[in-house]
ChimeraX commands (.cxc) that place a marker at each C-alpha (Angstrom):
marker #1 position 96.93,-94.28,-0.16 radius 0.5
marker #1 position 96.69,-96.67,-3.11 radius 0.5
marker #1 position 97.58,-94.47,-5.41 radius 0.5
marker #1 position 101.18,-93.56,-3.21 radius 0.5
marker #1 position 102.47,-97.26,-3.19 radius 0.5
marker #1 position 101.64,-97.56,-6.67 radius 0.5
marker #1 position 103.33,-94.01,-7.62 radius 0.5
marker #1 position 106.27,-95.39,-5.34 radius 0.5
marker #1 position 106.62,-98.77,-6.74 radius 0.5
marker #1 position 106.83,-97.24,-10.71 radius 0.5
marker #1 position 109.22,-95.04,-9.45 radius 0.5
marker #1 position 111.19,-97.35,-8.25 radius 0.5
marker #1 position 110.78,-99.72,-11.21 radius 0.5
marker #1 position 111.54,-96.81,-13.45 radius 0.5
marker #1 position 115.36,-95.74,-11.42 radius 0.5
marker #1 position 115.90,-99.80,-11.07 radius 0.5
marker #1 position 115.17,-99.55,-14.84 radius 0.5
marker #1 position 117.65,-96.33,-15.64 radius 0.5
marker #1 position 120.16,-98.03,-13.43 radius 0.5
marker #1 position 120.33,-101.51,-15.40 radius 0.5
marker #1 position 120.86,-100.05,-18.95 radius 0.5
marker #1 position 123.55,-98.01,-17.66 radius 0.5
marker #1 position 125.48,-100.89,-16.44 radius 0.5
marker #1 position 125.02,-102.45,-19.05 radius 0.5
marker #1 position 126.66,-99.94,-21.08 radius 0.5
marker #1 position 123.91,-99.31,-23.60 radius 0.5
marker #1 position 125.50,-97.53,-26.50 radius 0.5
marker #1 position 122.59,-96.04,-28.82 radius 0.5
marker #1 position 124.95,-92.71,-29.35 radius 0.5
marker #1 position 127.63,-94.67,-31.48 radius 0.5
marker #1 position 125.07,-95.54,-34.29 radius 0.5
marker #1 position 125.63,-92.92,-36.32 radius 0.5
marker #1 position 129.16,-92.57,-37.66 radius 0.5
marker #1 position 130.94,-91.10,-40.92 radius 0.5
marker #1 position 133.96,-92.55,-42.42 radius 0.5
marker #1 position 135.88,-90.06,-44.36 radius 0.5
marker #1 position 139.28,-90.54,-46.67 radius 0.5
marker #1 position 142.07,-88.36,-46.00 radius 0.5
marker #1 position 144.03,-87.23,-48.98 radius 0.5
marker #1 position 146.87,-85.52,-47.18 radius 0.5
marker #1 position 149.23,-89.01,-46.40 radius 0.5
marker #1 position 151.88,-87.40,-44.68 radius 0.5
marker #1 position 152.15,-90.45,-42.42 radius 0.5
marker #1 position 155.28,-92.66,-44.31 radius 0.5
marker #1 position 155.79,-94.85,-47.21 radius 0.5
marker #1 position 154.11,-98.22,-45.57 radius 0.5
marker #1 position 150.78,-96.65,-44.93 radius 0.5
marker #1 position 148.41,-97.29,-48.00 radius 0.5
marker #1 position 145.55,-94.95,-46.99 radius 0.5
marker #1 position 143.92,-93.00,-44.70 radius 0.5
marker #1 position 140.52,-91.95,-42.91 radius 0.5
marker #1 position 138.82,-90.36,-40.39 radius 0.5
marker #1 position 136.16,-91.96,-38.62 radius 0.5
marker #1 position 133.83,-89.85,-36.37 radius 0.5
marker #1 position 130.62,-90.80,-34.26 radius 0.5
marker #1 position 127.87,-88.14,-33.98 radius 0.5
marker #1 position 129.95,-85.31,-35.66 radius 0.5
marker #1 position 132.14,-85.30,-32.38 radius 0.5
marker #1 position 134.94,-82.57,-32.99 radius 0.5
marker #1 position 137.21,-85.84,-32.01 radius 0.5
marker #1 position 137.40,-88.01,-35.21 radius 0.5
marker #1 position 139.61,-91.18,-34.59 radius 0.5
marker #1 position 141.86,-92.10,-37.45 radius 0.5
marker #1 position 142.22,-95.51,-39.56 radius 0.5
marker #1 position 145.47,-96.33,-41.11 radius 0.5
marker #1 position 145.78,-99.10,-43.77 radius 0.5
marker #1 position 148.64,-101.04,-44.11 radius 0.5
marker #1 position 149.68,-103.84,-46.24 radius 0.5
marker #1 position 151.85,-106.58,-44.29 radius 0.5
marker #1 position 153.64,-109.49,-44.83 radius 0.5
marker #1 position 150.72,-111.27,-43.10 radius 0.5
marker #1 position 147.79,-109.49,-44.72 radius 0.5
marker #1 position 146.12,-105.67,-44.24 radius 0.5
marker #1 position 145.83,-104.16,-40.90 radius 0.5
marker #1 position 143.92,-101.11,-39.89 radius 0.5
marker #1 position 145.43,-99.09,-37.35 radius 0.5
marker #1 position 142.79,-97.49,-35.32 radius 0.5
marker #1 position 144.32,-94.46,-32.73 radius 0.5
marker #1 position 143.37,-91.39,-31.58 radius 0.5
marker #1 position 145.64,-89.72,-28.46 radius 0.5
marker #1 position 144.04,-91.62,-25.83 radius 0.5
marker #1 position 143.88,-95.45,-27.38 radius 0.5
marker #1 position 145.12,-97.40,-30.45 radius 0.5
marker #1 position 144.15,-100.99,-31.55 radius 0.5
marker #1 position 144.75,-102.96,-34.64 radius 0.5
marker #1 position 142.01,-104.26,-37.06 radius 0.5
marker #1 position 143.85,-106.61,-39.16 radius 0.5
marker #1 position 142.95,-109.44,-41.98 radius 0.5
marker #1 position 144.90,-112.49,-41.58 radius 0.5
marker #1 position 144.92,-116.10,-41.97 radius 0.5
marker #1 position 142.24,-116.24,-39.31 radius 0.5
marker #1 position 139.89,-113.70,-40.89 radius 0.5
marker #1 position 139.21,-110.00,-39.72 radius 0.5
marker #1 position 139.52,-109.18,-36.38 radius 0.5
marker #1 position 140.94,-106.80,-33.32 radius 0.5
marker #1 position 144.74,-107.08,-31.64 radius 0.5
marker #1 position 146.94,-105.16,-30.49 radius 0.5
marker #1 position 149.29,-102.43,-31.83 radius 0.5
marker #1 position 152.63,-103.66,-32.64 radius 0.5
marker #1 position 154.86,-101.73,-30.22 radius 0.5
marker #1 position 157.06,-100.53,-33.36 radius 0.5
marker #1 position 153.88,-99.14,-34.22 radius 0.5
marker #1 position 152.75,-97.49,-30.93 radius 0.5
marker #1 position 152.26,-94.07,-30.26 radius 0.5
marker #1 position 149.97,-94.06,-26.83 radius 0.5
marker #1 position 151.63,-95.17,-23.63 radius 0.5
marker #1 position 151.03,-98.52,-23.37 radius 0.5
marker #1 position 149.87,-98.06,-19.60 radius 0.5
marker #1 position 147.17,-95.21,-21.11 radius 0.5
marker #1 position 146.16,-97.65,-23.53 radius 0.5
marker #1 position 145.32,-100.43,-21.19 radius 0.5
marker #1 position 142.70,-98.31,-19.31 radius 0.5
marker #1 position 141.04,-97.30,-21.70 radius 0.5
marker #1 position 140.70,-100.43,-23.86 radius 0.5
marker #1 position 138.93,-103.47,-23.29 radius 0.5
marker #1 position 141.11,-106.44,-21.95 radius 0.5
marker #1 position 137.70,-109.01,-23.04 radius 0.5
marker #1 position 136.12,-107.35,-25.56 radius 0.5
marker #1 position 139.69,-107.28,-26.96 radius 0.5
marker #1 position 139.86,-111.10,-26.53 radius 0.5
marker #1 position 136.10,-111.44,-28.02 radius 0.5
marker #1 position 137.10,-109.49,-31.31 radius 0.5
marker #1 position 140.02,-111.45,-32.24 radius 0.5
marker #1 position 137.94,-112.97,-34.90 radius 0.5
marker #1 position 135.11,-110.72,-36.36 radius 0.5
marker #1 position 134.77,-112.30,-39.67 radius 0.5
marker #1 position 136.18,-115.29,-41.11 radius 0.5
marker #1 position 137.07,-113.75,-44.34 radius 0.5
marker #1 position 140.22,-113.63,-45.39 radius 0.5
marker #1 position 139.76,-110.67,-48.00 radius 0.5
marker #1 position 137.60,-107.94,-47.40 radius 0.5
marker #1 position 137.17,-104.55,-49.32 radius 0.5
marker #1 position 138.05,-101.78,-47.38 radius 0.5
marker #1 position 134.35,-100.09,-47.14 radius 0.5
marker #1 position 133.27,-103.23,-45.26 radius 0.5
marker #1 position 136.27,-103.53,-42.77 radius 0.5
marker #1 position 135.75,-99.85,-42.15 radius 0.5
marker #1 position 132.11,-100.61,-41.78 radius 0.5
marker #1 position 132.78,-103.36,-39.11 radius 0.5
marker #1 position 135.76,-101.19,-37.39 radius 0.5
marker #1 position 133.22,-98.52,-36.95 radius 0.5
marker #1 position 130.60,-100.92,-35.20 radius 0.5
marker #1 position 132.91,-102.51,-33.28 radius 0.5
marker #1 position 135.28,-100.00,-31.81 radius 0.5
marker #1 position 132.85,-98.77,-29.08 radius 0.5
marker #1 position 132.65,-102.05,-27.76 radius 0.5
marker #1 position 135.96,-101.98,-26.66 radius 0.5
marker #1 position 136.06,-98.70,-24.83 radius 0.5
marker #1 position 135.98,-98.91,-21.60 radius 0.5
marker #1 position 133.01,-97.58,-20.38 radius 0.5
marker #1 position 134.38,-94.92,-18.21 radius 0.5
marker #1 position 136.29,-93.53,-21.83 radius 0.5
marker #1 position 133.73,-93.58,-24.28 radius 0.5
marker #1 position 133.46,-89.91,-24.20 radius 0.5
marker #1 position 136.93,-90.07,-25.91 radius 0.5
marker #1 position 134.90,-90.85,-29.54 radius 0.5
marker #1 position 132.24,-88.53,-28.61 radius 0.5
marker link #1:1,2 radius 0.2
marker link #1:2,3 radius 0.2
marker link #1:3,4 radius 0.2
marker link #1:4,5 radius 0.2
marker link #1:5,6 radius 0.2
marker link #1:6,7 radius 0.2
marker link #1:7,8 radius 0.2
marker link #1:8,9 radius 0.2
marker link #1:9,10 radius 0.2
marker link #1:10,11 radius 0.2
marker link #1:11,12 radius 0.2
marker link #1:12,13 radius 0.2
marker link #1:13,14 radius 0.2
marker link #1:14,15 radius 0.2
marker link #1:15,16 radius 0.2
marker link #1:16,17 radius 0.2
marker link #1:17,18 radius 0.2
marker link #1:18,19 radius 0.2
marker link #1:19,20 radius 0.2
marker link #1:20,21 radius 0.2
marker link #1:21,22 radius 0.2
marker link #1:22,23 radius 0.2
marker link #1:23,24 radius 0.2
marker link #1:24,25 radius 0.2
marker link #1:25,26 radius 0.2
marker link #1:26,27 radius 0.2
marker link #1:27,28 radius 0.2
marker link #1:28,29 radius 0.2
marker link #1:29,30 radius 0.2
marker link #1:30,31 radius 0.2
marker link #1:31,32 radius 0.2
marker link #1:32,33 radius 0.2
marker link #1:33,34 radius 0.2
marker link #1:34,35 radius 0.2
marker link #1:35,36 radius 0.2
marker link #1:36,37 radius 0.2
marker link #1:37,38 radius 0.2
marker link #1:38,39 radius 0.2
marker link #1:39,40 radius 0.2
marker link #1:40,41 radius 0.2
marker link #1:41,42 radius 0.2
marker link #1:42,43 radius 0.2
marker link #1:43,44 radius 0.2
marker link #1:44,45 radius 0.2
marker link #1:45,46 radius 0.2
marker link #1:46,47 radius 0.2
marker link #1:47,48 radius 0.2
marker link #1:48,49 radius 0.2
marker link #1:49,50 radius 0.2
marker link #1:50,51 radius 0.2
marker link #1:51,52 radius 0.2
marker link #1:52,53 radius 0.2
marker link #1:53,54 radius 0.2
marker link #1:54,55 radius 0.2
marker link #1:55,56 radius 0.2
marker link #1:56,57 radius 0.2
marker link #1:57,58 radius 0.2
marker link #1:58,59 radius 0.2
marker link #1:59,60 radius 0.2
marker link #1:60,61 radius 0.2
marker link #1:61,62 radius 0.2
marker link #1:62,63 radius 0.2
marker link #1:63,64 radius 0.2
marker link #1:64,65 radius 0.2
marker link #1:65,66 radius 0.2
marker link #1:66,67 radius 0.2
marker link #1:67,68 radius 0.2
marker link #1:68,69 radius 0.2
marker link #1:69,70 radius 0.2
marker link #1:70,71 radius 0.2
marker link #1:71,72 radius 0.2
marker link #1:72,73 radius 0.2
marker link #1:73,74 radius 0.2
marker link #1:74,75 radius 0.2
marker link #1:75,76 radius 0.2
marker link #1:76,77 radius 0.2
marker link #1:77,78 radius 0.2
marker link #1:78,79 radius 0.2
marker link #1:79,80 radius 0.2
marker link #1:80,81 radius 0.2
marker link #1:81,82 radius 0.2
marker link #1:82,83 radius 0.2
marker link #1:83,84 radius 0.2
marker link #1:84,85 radius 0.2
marker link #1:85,86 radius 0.2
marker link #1:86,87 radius 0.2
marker link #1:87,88 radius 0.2
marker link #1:88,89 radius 0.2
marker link #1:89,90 radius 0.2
marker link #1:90,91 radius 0.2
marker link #1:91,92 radius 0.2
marker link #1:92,93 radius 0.2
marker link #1:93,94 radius 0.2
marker link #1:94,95 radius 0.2
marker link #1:95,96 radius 0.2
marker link #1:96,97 radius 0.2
marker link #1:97,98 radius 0.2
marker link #1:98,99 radius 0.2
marker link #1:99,100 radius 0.2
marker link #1:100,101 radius 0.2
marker link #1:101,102 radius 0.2
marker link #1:102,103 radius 0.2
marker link #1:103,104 radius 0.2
marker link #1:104,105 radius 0.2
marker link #1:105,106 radius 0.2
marker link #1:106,107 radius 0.2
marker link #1:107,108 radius 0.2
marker link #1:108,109 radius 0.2
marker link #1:109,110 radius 0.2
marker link #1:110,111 radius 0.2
marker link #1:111,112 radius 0.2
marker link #1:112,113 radius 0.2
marker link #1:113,114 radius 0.2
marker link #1:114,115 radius 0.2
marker link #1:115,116 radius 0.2
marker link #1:116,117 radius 0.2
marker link #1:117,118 radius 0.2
marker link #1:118,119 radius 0.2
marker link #1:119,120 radius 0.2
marker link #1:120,121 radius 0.2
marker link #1:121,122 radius 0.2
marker link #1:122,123 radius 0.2
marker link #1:123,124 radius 0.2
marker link #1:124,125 radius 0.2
marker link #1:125,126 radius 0.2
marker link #1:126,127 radius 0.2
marker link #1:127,128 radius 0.2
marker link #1:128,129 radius 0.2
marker link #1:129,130 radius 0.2
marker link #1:130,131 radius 0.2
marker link #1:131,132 radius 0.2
marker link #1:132,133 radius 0.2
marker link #1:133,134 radius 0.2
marker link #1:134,135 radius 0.2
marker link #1:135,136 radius 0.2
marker link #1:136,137 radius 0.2
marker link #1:137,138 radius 0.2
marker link #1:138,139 radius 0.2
marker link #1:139,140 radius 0.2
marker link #1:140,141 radius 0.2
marker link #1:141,142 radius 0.2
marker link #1:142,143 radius 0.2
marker link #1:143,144 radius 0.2
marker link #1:144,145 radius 0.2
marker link #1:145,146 radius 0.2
marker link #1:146,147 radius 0.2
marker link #1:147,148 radius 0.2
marker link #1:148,149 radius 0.2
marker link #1:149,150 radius 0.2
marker link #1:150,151 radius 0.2
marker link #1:151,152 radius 0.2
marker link #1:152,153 radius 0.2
marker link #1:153,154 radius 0.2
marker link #1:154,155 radius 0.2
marker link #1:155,156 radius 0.2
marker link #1:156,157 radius 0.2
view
């Protein structure tokens, strides 16, 4: 009989276990990415370059646009589903929102899918004002899950 409450209480433990690191929205899967320049720029004068990004070897790479701005670099981040805007400014590196001239996804699409406080959180991911394009990419690619919604991460798998 000892032997039943103990099998029933690791049980337990264990789901009660399973159950907290999927709320929590442990992401192991997103560790491994590849970042890969695109040499077809068929995309207008204004963007610099181009690259793919994809987690896992999905068959659904997102793509990274680079633009130069009056206010510094931003990397346009957009697949069909979401778009987001890593950009370099004053205020250092960090996440905002895609300038509606910009926009391709319904705005009301995008919203559900992205983030409202990691969004906020991400404003400033480095200080730095300048950054070489290998390390923004590098910190785009780590941060980018984070602001998936939970529910929509499949979209970069």
């Amino acid at each position: 009989m000892k032997n039943v409450k103990l099998l029933s209480v690791f049980v337990v433990c264990f789901l009660v276990l399973t159950a907290s690191v999927n709320a929590t929205g442990f992401r192991s899967e997103f560790k491994d990415y590849e970042i890969e320049a695109v040499d077809d720029l068929n995309f207008g004068k204004k963007v610099e370059k181009v690259w793919t990004l994809t987690y896992n070897s999905s068959e659904k790479p997102v793509t990274v646009l680079k633009h130069k701005t009056l206010d510094g670099v931003e990397y346009m981040v957009r697949n069909d589903f979401f778009e987001v805007c890593y950009a370099i400014t004053s205020n250092g590196f960090g996440a905002k929102k895609v300038k509606n001239s910009w926009s391709n996804v319904p705005r009301q699409i995008n919203r559900v899918v992205l983030n409202k406080e990691q969004l906020k959180r991400q404003e400033v991911i480095s200080p730095k004002k300048e950054m070489e394009d290998e390390k923004a990419l590098g910190l785009i690619a780590n941060f980018l899950p984070d602001l998936i919604n939970d529910e929509y991460t499949h979209l970069l798998n």
